[in-house]
C-alpha positions in Angstrom: 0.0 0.0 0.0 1.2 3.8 -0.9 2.9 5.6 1.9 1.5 9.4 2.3 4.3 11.5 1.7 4.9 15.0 3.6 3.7 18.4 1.5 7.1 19.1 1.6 8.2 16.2 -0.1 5.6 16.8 -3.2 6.9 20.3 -3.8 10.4 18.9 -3.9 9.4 16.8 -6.3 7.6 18.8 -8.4 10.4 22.2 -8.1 13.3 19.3 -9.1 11.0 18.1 -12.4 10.6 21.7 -13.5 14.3 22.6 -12.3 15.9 19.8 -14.9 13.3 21.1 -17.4 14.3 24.6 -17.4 18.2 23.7 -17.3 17.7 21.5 -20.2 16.0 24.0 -21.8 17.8 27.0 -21.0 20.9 26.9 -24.1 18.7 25.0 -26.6 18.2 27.8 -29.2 19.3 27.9 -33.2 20.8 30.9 -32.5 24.5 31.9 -32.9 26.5 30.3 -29.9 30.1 31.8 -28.8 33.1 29.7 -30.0 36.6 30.1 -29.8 39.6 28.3 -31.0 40.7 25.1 -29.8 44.3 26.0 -30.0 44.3 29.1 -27.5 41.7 27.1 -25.3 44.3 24.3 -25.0 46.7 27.2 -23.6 44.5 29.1 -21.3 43.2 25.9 -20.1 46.5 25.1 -18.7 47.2 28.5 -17.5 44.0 27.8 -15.1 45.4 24.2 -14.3 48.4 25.6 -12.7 46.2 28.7 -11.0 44.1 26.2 -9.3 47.2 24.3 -8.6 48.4 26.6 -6.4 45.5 28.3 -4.7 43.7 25.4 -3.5 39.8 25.7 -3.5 36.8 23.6 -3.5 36.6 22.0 -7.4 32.3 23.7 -7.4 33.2 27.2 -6.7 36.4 27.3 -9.4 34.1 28.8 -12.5 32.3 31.4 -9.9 35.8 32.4 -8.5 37.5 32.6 -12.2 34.3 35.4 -12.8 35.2 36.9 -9.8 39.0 37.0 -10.9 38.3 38.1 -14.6 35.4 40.6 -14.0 37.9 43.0 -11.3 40.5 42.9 -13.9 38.2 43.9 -16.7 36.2 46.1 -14.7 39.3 48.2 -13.9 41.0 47.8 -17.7 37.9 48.3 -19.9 34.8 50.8 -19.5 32.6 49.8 -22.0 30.4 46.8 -20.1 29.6 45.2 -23.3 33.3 44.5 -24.0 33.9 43.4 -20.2 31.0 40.8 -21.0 32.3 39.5 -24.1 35.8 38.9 -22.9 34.7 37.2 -19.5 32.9 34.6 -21.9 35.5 34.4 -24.0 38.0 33.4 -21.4 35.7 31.2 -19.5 35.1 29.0 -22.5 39.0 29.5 -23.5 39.9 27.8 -20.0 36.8 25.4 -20.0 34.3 26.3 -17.6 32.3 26.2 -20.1 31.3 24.3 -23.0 32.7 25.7 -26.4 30.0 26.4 -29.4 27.1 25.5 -26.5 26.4 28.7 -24.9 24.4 31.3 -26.9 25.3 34.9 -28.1 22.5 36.6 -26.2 24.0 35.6 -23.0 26.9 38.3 -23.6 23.6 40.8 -23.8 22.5 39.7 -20.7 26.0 39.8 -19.0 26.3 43.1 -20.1 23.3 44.2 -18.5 24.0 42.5 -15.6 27.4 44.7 -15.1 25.8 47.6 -16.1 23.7 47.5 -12.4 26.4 46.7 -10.5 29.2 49.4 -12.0 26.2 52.2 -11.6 25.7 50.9 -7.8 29.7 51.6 -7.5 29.2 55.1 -9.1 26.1 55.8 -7.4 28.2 55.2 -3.8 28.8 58.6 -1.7 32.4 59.4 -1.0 34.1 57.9 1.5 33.5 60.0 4.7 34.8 59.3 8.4 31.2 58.3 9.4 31.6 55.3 6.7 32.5 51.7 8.3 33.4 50.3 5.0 36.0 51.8 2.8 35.3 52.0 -0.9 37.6 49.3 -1.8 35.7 46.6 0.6 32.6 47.5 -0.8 34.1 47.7 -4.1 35.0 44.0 -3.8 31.8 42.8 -2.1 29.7 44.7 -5.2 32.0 43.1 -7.5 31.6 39.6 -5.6 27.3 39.5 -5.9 28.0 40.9 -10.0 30.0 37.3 -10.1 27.5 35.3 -8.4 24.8 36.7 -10.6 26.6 36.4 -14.4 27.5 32.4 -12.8 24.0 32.0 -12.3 23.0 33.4 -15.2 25.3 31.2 -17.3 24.5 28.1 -15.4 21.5 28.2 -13.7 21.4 25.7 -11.2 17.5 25.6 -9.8 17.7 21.9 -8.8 20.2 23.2 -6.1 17.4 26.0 -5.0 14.8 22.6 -4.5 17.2 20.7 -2.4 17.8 23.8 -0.2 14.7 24.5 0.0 13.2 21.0 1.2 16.3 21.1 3.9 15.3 24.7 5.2 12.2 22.8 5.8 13.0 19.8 7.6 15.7 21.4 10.2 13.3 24.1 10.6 10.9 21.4 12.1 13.6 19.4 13.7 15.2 21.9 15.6 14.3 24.1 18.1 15.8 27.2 19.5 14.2 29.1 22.9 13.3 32.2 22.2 15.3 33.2 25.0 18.2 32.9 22.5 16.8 34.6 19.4 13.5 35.4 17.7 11.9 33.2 15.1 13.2 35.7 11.9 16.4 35.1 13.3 16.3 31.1 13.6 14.9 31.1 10.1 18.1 33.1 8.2 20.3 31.0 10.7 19.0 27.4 9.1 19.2 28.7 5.8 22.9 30.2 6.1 23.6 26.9 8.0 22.0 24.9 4.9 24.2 27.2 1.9 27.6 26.5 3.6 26.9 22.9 4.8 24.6 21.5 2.2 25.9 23.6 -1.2 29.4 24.7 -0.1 28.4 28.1 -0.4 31.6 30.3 -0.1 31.2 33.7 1.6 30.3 35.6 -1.6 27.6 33.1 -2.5 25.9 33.0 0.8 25.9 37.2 0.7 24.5 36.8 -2.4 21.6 34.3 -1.5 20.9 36.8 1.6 21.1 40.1 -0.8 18.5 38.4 -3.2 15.9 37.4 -0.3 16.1 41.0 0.9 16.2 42.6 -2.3 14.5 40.8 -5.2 13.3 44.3 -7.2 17.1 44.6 -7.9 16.8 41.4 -10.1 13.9 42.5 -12.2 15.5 45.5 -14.3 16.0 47.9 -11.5 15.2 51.3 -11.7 18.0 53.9 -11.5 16.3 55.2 -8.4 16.7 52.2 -6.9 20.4 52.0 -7.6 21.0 55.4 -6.1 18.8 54.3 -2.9 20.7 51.3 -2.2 23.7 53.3 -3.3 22.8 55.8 -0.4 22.3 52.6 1.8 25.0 50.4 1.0 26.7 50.6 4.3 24.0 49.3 6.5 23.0 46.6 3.9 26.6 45.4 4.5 26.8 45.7 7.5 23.3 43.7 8.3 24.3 40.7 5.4 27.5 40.5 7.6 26.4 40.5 11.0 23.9 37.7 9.9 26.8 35.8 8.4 28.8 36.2 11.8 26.2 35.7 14.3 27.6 33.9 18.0 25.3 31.0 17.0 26.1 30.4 13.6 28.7 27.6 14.4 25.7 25.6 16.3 23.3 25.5 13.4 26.2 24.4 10.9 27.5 21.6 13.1 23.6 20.0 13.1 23.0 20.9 9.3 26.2 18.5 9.0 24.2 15.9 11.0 21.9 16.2 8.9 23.5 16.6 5.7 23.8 12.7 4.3 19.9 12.3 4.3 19.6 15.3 1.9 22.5 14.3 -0.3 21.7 10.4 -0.6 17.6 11.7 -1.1 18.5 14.3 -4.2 20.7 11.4 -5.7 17.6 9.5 -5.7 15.4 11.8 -7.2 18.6 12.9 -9.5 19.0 9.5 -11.0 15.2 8.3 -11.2 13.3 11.4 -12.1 10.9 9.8 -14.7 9.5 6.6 -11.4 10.4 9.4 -8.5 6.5 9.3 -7.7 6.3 5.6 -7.5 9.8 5.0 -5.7 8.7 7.5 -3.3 5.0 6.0 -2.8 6.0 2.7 -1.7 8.8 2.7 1.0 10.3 -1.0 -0.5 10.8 0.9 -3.5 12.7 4.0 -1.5 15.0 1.3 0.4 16.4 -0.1 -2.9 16.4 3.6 -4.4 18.2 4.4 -1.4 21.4 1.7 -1.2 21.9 2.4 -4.7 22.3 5.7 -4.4 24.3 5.3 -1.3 26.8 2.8 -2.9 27.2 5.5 -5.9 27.9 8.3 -3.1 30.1 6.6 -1.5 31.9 5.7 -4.7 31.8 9.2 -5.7 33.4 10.2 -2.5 36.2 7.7 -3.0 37.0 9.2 -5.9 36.6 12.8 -5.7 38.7 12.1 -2.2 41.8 11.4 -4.0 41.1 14.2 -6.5 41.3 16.3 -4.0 44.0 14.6 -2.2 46.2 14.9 -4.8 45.5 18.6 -5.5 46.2 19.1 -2.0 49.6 17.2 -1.9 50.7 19.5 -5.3 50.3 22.8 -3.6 51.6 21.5 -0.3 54.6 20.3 -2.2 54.8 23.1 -4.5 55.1 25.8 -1.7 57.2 23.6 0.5 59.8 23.5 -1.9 59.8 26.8 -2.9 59.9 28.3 0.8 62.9 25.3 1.5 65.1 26.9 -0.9 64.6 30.5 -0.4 63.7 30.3 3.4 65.6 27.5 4.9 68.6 26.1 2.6 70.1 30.0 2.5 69.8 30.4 6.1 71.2 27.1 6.7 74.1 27.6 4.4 74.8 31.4 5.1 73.6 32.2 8.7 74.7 29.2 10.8 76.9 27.3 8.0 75.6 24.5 7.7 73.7 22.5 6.0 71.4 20.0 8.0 69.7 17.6 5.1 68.1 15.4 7.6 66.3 18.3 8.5 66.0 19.6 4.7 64.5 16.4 3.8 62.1 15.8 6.3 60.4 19.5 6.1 60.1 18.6 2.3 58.8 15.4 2.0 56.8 15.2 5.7 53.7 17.4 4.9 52.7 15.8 1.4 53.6 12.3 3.4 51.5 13.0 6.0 48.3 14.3 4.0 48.9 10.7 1.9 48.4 8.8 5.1 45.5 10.6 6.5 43.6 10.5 3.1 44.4 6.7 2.7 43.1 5.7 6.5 39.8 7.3 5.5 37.0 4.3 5.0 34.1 3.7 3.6 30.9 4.3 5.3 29.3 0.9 6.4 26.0 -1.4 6.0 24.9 0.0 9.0 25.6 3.7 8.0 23.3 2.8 4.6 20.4 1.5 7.2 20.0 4.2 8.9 20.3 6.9 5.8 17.3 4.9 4.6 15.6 5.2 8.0 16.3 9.0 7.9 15.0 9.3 4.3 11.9 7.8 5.5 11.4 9.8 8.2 11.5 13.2 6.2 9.5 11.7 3.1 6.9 10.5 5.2 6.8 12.6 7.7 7.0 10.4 10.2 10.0 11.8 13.1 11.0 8.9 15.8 13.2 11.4 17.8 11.6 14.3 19.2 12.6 17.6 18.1 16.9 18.8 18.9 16.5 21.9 21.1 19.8 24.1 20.8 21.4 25.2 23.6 23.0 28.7 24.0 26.7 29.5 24.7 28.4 29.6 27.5 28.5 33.2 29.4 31.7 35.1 28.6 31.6 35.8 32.4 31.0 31.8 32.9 33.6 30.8 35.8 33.5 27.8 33.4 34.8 29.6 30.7 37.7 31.2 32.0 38.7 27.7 33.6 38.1 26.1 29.7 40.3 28.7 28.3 43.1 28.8 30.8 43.5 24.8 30.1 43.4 25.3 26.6 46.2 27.8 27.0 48.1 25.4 28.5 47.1 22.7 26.1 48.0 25.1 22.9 51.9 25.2 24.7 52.1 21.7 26.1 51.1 20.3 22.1 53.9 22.6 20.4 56.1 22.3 22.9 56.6 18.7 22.9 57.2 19.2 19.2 59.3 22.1 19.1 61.3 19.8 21.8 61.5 16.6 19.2 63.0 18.5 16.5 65.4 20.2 18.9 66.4 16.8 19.6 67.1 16.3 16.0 69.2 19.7 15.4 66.4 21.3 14.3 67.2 25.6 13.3 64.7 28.3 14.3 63.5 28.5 10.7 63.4 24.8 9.9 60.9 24.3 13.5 58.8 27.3 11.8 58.6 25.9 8.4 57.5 22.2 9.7 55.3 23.9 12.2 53.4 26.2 9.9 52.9 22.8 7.3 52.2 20.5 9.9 49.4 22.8 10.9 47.9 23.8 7.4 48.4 20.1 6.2 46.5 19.0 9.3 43.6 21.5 8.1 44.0 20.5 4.7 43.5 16.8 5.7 40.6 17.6 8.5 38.8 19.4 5.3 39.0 16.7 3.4 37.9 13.7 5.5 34.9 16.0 7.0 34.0 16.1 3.5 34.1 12.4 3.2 32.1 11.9 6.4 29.3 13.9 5.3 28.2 10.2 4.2 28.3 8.8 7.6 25.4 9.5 10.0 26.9 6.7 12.5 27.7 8.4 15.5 31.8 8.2 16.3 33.3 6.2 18.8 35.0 8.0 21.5 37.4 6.3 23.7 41.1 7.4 25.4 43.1 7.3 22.2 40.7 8.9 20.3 40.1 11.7 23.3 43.6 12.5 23.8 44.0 12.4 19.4 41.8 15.2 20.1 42.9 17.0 23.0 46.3 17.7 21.8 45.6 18.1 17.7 43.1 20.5 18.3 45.4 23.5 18.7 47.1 22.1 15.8 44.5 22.1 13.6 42.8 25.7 15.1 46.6 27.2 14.0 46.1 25.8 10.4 43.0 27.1 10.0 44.1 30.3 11.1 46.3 29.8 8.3 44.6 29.0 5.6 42.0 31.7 6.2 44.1 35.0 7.7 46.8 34.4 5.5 45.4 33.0 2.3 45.1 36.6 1.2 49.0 36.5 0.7 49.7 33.6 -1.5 52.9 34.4 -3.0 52.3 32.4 -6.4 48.8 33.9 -6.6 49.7 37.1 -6.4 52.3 36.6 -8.9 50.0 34.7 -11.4 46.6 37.1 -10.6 48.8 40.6 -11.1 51.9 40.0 -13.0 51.1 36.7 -15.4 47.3 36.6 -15.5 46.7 40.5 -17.3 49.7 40.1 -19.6 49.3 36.1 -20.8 45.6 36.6 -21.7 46.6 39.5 -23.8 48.5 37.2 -25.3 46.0 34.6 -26.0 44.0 37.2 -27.7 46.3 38.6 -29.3 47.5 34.6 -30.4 43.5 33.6 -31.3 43.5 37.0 -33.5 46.1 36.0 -35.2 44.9 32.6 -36.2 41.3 34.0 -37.3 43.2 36.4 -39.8 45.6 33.7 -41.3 42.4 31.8 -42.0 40.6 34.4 -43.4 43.6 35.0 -45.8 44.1 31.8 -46.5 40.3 31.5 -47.5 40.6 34.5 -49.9 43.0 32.3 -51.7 41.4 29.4 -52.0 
């Protein structure tokens, strides 16, 4: 007999049918389509090889980040929008991130208008004055950040993404609870969906502004008025300002960690309707059905994973290897050979080869998700389909007080945690003759390869709903790599904004070497067209 499925359900249903309709739809025209040369695209496509190489980033938000890269450099090179548009589609398809002789001519139109908006908002911004919190270049950037999101979406609308996050908004809406004490329903409700966009999508910080700016401003997306440009012009600051403070709310950490609880259900269910669109009705009416739907889509996850694991392994283990070498030779072999004279290899070797070494083990100790993770995804799929919730609702608690005699206790033991975990190893490699810069250098690696690695197995745990076992080892892992992995991530996020070798490529290769490939595809268009007035 039929199981009665959830409202909820039947509008994710119906929003994913019309989603893959419209997407399927949305470049099928006769008209003119933009096409470049294969030669120039073989070029730039290795240019953006190496780029990625180097500045490591999730693989989904590479095209969105190569708009944002392009459209700052046009936008400060070229004035007339229409030739910004045509030469950010020209190098996205040029360095493949998208599909050459698919995409149609009239989406240049469209791209052009798009910039139009956003260069008018920068115009239209008052002059920078004491009373203003942001300076004109961060709001420069963050303008220039929603245009990017915008064209991506424009070139590759996604909507099947919208119905996922949507149904997810949903179902942690009703399965968690927040006291009023802590914050008002309004408040709970942007919460889940920022928690949803950075857990369930890998929104990025420009996306998730840009998801916030379009609930709270959807006029600017339907050919806005000039007087609405110059009002939120006028208003910029405290539009900002709120988007931000929503972003960086105290409990913003607490709704992400039980989104991640939560997040293999919605993954496993929209591979399931993914991969059996045309019988989704009758796979989700009969809950037999849904169990087999469900281990096959788990066994393909998990494959997935596997795979896209190593990917990003071995992306990982370039750049770490990359920059290591780099910062051995001009960092530690000079000071070795001209400061104290002498040249410790042992040392050399290790600080070169340990951090790539050590991301290989931790990526090859991750496992695959068992039986029992599969049994109770289904059982979680069921639950949300049908509407039909075994545990009662999770009520969030608040943080502790920053007064809490608790919390200056915590903090004082993590102090001495933070120097009892560095200072064992600072203490090893003394042991080992160790220099000042070669304890630095396999400090800062050891922590941003422990982040690296930490990334990449949360990302292939977001399969497993099985709760952890905690015992000693596994408690006093934690205890002392935490610091570790907190110092990494301070890393990777304070100082990502000084990569060496991305500055270099983004300011002093990237302007000059597409030039180039311009200069190299106009070229080969007019030997062809002379070599077609001869024959």
């Amino acid at each position: 007999m039929p199981n009665q499925i959830s409202k909820e359900t039947e509008k994710l249903v119906k929003d994913y049918k019309e989603a893959l309709n419209l997407e399927k739809k949305y470049n099928e025209t006769n008209e003119e389509k933009v096409k470049v040369l294969q030669v120039s695209s073989k070029i730039a496509f290795l240019y953006e090889r190496v780029r990625n190489a180097v500045d490591y980033k999730e693989e989904h938000l590479l095209r969105k980040n190569a708009v944002e890269r392009i459209l700052k450099r046009r936008l400060t090179t070229e004035k007339n929008e229409l030739d910004v548009a045509k030469f950010l589609m020209f190098e996205l398809i040029r360095a493949r991130y998208l599909p050459n002789d698919k995409i149609p001519e009239k989406r240049i139109g469209e791209i052009e208008k798009i910039i139009e908006k956003y260069t008018l908002l920068i115009n239209k911004i008052p002059e920078e004055t004491d009373e203003k919190e942001n300076s004109n270049e961060y709001l420069f950037n963050w303008i220039t950040e929603m245009a990017s999101c915008e064209i991506e979406e424009k070139i590759a609308p996604c909507k099947r993404e919208d119905a996922i996050v949507n149904f997810a908004d949903q179902i942690i809406d009703r399965k968690l609870k927040v006291p009023k004490r802590l914050m008002s329903e309004e408040d709970k409700k942007n919460q889940i969906y920022i928690a949803v966009l950075k857990n369930l999508t890998k929104s990025d910080l420009s996306l998730i502004r840009y998801r916030l700016f379009k609930i709270k401003h959807p006029e600017w997306f339907f050919a806005p008025s000039e007087e609405l440009i110059i009002k939120l012009a006028q208003n910029i600051d405290s539009l900002v300002n709120k988007i931000d403070k929503e972003i960086n709310h105290p409990l913003s950490e607490n709704f992400s960690r039980f989104v991640r609880k939560n997040l293999a259900y919605f993954t496993v269910l929209e591979n399931v309707i993914s991969n059996n669109i045309n019988s989704i009705d009758k796979i989700i009416s009969h809950h037999f059905h849904l169990e087999d739907a469900v281990k096959e889509a788990c066994v393909k996850k998990y494959r997935e994973a596997k795979i896209k694991l190593r990917r990003a392994a071995v992306r990982s283990i370039i750049y770490i290897f990359a920059t290591k070498m780099v910062l051995a030779f001009l960092l530690e072999f000079p000071f070795d050979k001209y400061i104290i004279e002498h040249i410790n290899y042992f040392a050399l070797g290790i600080n070169i080869f340990f951090p790539p070494l050590l991301m290989f083990l931790i990526v090859v100790t991750i496992k695959v998700p068992s039986k029992k993770n599969t049994d109770l995804i289904v059982v979680g799929i069921k639950e949300m389909l049908y509407d039909k919730y075994a545990n009662p609702p999770f009520i969030m608690k608040g943080l502790l007080s920053k007064g809490s005699l608790f919390l200056k206790a915590f903090r004082f033991f993590y102090i001495v945690l933070f120097f009892a975990s560095f200072g064992l190893i600072i203490f090893a490699l003394r042991k080992i003759d160790f220099n000042v810069v070669s304890i630095a250098l396999f400090l800062f690696f050891l922590c941003v390869v422990s982040y690296f690695s930490i990334r990449i197995r949360q990302n292939a745990r977001e399969l497993v709903v099985t709760k952890r076992k905690e015992g000693i080892v596994s408690f006093s892992i934690d205890l002392f790599s935490i610091p570790i992995l907190q110092m990494g991530q301070w890393f990777s996020t304070k100082l990502s904004n000084i990569n060496v070798f991305v500055f270099i490529l983004d300011f002093i290769i990237e302007a000059p070497f597409k030039t180039f490939v311009e200069i190299f595809e106009g070229w080969i268009y007019y030997i062809k067209e002379e070599r077609e007035k001869i024959y």
